[in-house]
Every structure is written in C-alpha cells, then in structure tokens.
C-alpha positions in Angstrom: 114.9 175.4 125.7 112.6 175.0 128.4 113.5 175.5 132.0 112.4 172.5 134.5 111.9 173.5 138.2 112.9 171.6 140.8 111.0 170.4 143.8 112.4 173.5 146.1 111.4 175.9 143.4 108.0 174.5 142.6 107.4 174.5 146.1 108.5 178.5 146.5 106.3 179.3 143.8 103.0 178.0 145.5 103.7 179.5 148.4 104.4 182.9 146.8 101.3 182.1 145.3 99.4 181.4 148.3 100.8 184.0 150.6 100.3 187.0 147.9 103.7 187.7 147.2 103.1 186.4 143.1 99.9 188.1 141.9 98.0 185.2 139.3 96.5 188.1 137.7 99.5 189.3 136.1 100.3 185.8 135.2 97.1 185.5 133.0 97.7 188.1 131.5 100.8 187.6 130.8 99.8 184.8 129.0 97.1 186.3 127.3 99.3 188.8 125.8 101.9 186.5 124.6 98.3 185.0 122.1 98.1 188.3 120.5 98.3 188.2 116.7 99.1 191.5 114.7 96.0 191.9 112.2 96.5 194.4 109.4 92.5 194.8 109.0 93.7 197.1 105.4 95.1 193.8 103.9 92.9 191.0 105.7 93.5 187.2 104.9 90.7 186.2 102.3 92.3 183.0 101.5 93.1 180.2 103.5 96.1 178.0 103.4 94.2 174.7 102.1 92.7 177.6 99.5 96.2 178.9 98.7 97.1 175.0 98.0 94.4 173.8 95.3 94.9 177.3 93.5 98.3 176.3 93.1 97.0 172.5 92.3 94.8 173.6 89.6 97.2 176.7 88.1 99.6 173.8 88.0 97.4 172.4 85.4 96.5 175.2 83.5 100.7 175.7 83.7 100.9 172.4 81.5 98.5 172.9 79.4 100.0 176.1 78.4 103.4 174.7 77.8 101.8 172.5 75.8 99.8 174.9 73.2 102.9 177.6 73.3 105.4 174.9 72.2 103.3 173.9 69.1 102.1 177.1 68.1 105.6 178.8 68.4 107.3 175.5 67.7 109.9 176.4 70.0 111.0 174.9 73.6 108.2 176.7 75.8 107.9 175.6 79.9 105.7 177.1 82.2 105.1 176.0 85.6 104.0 177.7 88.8 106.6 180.2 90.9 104.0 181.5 93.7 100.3 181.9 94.9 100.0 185.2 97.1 97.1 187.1 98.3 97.9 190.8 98.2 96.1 194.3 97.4 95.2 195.2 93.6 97.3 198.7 94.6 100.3 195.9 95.1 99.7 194.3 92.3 99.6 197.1 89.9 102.6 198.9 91.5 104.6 195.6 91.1 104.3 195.4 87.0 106.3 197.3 85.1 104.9 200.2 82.5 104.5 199.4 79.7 103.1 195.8 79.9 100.8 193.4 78.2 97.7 193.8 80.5 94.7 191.3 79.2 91.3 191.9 81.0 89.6 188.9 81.3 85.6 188.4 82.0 85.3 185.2 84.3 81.9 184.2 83.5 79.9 182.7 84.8 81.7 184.7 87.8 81.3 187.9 88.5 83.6 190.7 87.9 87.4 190.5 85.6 90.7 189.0 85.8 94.0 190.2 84.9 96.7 188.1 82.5 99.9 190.2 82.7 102.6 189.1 80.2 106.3 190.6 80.7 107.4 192.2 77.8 110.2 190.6 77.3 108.4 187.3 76.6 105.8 189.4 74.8 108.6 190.8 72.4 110.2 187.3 72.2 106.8 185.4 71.2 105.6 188.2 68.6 109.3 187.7 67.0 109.0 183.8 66.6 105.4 184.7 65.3 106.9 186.7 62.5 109.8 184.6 61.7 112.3 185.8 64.0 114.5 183.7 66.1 113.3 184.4 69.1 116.5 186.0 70.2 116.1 188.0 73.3 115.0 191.8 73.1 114.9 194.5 75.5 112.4 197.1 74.2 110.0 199.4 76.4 107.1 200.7 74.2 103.9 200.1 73.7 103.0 197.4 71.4 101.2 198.4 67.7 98.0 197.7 66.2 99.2 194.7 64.3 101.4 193.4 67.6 98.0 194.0 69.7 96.1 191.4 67.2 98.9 188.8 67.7 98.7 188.8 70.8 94.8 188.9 71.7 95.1 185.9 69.5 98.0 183.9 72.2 95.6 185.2 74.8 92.5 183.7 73.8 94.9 180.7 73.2 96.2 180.5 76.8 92.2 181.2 78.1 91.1 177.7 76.5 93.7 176.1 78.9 92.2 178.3 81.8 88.9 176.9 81.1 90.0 173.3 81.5 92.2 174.0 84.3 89.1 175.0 86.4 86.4 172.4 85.0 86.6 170.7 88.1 85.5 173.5 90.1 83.4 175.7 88.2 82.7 175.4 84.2 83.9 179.1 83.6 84.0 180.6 80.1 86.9 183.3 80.2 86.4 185.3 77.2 88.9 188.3 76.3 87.5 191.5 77.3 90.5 194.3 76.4 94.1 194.7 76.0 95.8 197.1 77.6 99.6 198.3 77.9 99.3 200.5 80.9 98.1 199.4 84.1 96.9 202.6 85.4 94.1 201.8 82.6 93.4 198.2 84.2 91.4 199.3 87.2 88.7 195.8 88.0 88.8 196.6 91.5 89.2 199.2 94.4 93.0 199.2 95.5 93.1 197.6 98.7 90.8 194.6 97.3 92.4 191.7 98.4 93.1 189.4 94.9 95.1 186.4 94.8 97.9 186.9 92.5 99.5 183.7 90.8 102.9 183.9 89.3 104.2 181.7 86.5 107.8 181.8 85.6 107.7 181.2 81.7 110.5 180.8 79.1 110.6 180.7 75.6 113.7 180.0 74.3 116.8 181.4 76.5 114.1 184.0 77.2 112.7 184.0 80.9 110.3 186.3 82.1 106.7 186.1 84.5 103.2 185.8 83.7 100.9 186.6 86.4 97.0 186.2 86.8 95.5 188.4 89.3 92.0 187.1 90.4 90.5 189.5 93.0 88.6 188.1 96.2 85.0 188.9 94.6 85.3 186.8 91.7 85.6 184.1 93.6 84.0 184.4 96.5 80.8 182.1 95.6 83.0 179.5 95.3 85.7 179.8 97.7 83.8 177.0 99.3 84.7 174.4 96.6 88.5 176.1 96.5 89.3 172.8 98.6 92.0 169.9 98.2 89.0 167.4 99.2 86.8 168.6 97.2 89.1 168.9 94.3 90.4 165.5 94.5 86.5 164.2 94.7 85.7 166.2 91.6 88.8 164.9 90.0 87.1 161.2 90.6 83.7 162.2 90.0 84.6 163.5 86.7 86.2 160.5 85.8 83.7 158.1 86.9 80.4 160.1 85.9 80.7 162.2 82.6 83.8 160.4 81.3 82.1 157.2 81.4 79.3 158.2 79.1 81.7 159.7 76.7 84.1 156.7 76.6 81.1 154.4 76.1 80.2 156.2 73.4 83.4 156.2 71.4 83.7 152.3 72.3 80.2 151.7 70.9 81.8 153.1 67.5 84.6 151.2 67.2 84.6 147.9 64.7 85.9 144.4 65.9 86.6 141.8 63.0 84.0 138.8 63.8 85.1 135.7 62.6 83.4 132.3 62.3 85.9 129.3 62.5 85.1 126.1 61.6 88.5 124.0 62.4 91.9 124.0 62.4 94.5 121.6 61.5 98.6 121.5 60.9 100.0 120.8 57.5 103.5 121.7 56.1 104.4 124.9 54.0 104.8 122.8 51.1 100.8 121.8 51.0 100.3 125.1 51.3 102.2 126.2 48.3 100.8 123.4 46.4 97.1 123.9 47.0 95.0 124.2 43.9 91.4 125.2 43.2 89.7 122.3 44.3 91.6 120.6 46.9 90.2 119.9 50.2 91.7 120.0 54.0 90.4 117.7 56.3 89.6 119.0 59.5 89.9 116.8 62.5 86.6 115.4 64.7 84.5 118.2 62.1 81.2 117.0 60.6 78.6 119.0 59.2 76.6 119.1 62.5 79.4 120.4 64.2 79.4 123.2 66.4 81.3 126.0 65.2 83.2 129.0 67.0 83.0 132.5 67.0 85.8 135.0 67.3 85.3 138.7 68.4 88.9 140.0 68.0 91.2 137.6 68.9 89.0 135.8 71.1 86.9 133.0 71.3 83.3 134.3 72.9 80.7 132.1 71.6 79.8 128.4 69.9 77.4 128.9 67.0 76.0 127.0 64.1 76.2 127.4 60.5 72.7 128.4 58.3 71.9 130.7 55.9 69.8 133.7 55.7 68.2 134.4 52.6 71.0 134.1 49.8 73.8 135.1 52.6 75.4 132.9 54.9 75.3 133.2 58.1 75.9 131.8 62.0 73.3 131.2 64.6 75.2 132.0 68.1 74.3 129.7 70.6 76.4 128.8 74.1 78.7 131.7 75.6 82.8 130.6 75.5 83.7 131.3 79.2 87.7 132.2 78.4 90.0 133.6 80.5 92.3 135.9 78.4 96.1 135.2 78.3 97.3 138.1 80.4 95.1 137.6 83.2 95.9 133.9 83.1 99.8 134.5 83.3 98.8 137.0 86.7 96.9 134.6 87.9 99.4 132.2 88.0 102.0 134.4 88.8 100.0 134.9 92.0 99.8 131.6 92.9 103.1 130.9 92.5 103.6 133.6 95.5 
C-alpha cells in the first residue's frame, strides 16, 4: 500500500533536502535502479505480444481445420485446438521432445528456411492403428516407426500441411511442401541452437488418446513478415479477403446458377372439382385479360418485369417491357416490424 505523508513530514523532507542532509542524487538513482529489466541477450524477445496473439489467432484456424480432415479421414472423434504459443531456443525445443518421435521437416516457401511438425508417438501409434483397422486403442511403444508406417504418415502430414496453407492465406500465400521425416531429433537440425523459434503447441486427441503436436517455426522464417504478424492487419486481411477476391469468385458461381422464368398471363379461383373435371378443350376465363394485355414475368418466385406476348420465328416468345418495382415478403414484414417500434 502506499504510504501518504503528512504535512510535518513533507515539510521535514524539503528541508532535509534543502539543507543537505538528503542527497537527490541517491534518490535518482535509486529510482533509476528500481527501471532495470533483466535481459538474457542468449534468448532475446523476437516476438511481440500482439505477434504472440495473431499466431495463436491463425494456429487456431489451422487447429480447426485439422480436426476437421483427421475426423473424416480416420472417421473417428478427432479435436485439436491450441494449448500455447512460446518463443524459446531450437536447443529447448529439441531437448523438450522425446526420442524417438515423428519429426516432419517442412519447407515454408515462399519463406525462407524449414519448419518442424512434431507428432507424439503415442498419437502417431494410435492414428497408424485406426489406419490399418485397429481400434485405435491406446499404445505405449518407443521405436522407430517402419518403412510402410513412414508412408502413412508422410501421407497425414501432407494432409495436415493443406490446412497450414489456408490457415496462413491471410498473411502470406505459403506452399508448405514435405521435405523429410525423421524419428530422431538430433537429425532435425534447421537452425543454430540458440535461434529463437516460436514453438506452437496443440493438444490433440484421437479417441481416449491425448497427446501434443507442436510446430516449431524459427525467427528467420518469418522475419519478412513479422510486420504483417499483426491483429490489425489480420482482421483487415480477413475483410479484404472477403470483400475483394471472394466477390469475384462468388459472382462467378452466381452467374452459373439457373432460375425458372416464367411468363404469366392471369390468374383466377375455381374449385377442385373444375379442376378434376377439365377436358381437352375447355377454356378458363381470366379476369380484366384481353389479348392486348400486358403480361408478367416471373424470375423465381418473383414478379420483375411486365412484358408482352409475340413470337419469334416458329417459337413463342415475350417482349419485356416496364420493370415490377416489388418489395420482397421478408423485407416487407421488417419493415413493418420496424415501424411498429
């Protein structure tokens, strides 16, 4: 809690001060000393907090996405989501994993430089096992996996990097392509050991299996774009995206799509038993319809424009004419809903 001097105090203390007895220099620096921070220059802070924060943003996409593909392609209850985002040394890193391990090295292009994808073995036993018919029960094993096991799982990987791709289109269009697989990290050297990396840790579980996943990025790889590694400009991209190239793509597929378009000359009421009864022949009589009449035109379900019958060479066919101003039902309901408030 902080102390408050009285008057008599405050009033000892400046003359202390102005008669000597209290020297202001050790005051300052005092005070200076108490602004010191501790700096480890061997492990410096490469990434800022706000960086920290849209890594975790956009990993908790790529999380998603993988919980998605894993559940359909081992049709089993899969979740992934994000434990952690640390920065750390590689050295760290590699001393943290155990031995033997699924170790996939990952060329971030158009980046410089690799990534790691390390995949506990517990959930790399479990997901090989529901792969070849197994239950998927858990299994405690400590070997390195075999040529056939090594296939499999290049194949999940290369899975998994198609969700990394997407995870990062608003930031950079990167094409992660699987460079090797290894099972012993002392094999896995991308980077000097005390190269910062940010390491982000995905607690994944298959099953009743639970184990971690962990991509470890290191500072160099990203570096020439640790300037977009921003919430703002993120969240702008995010828009941007769905604004700009969306738009074009959405048009597209709109522009493909085929509406029923339907000329209507009348309606009228009659009973079900007319209806039943009608023969070859037999004619309705539309209400306040002549031949001059103007006709309407349905697009869907709605009425869009007044046009007038004709015929074009042995085809009939409708000559569109004023534009049908119509408000449609939903919007009319919220309209008056509003001014009923």
């Amino acid at each position: 809690m902080t102390e408050i001097l009285s008057q008599d105090e405050i009033d000892a203390l400046l003359t202390a001060i102005s008669t000597g007895e209290v020297d202001t220099a050790e005051l300052s620096s005092a005070s200076e000393q108490r602004r010191v921070k501790i700096y480890d220059f061997k492990r410096p802070d490469k990434f800022s907090k706000d960086q920290i924060r849209t890594l975790q943003m956009m990993h908790e996409t790529f999380a998603r996405l993988t919980t998605t593909a894993l559940s359909a392609q081992l049709r089993a209850l899969v979740s992934v989501h994000v434990a952690s985002v640390d920065q750390l040394t590689y050295e760290e890193f590699i001393r943290s994993i155990p031995n033997p391990t699924t170790l996939a090295v990952i060329n971030m292009d158009p980046l410089k430089g690799s990534s790691i994808l390390e995949i506990d073995p517990s959930i790399t036993f479990t997901i090989i096992d529901k792969l070849f018919g197994g239950a998927g029960d858990p299994i405690k094993l400590s070997r390195e996996l075999t040529d056939i096991e090594l296939s499999v799982m290049e194949g999940i990987v290369v899975r998994i990097l198609g969700n990394l791709r997407e995870a990062w289109s608003n930031v950079i269009d990167l094409r992660p392509r699987m460079g090797t697989l290894e099972t012993n990290p002392q094999f896995a050297q991308i980077v000097p050991p005390n190269d910062m990396v940010v390491l982000i840790t995905l607690e994944t579980k298959v099953g009743d299996v639970e184990g971690m996943t962990n991509l470890c990025i290191p500072y160099i790889t990203i570096e020439p774009i640790i300037g977009k590694l921003s919430a703002q400009y993120w969240y702008s991209s995010i828009r941007k995206g769905a604004t700009d190239e969306n738009a074009g793509i959405i048009k597209a597929r709109l522009e493909s799509i085929e509406i029923p378009v339907i000329a209507e000359l009348g309606e009228t009421n009659i009973s079900f038993f007319d209806i039943i009864n009608l023969q070859p022949g037999d004619a309705i009589k539309l209400p306040s319809t002549t031949i001059n009449s103007e006709m309407v035109l349905k697009v869907g379900i709605r009425r869009k424009f007044k046009c007038r019958p004709g015929q074009v060479g042995n085809r009939m066919a409708v000559q569109i004419g004023e534009f049908i101003d119509e408000i449609p039902d939903e919007l009319l309901t919220t309209r008056r809903q509003e001014e009923d408030l």
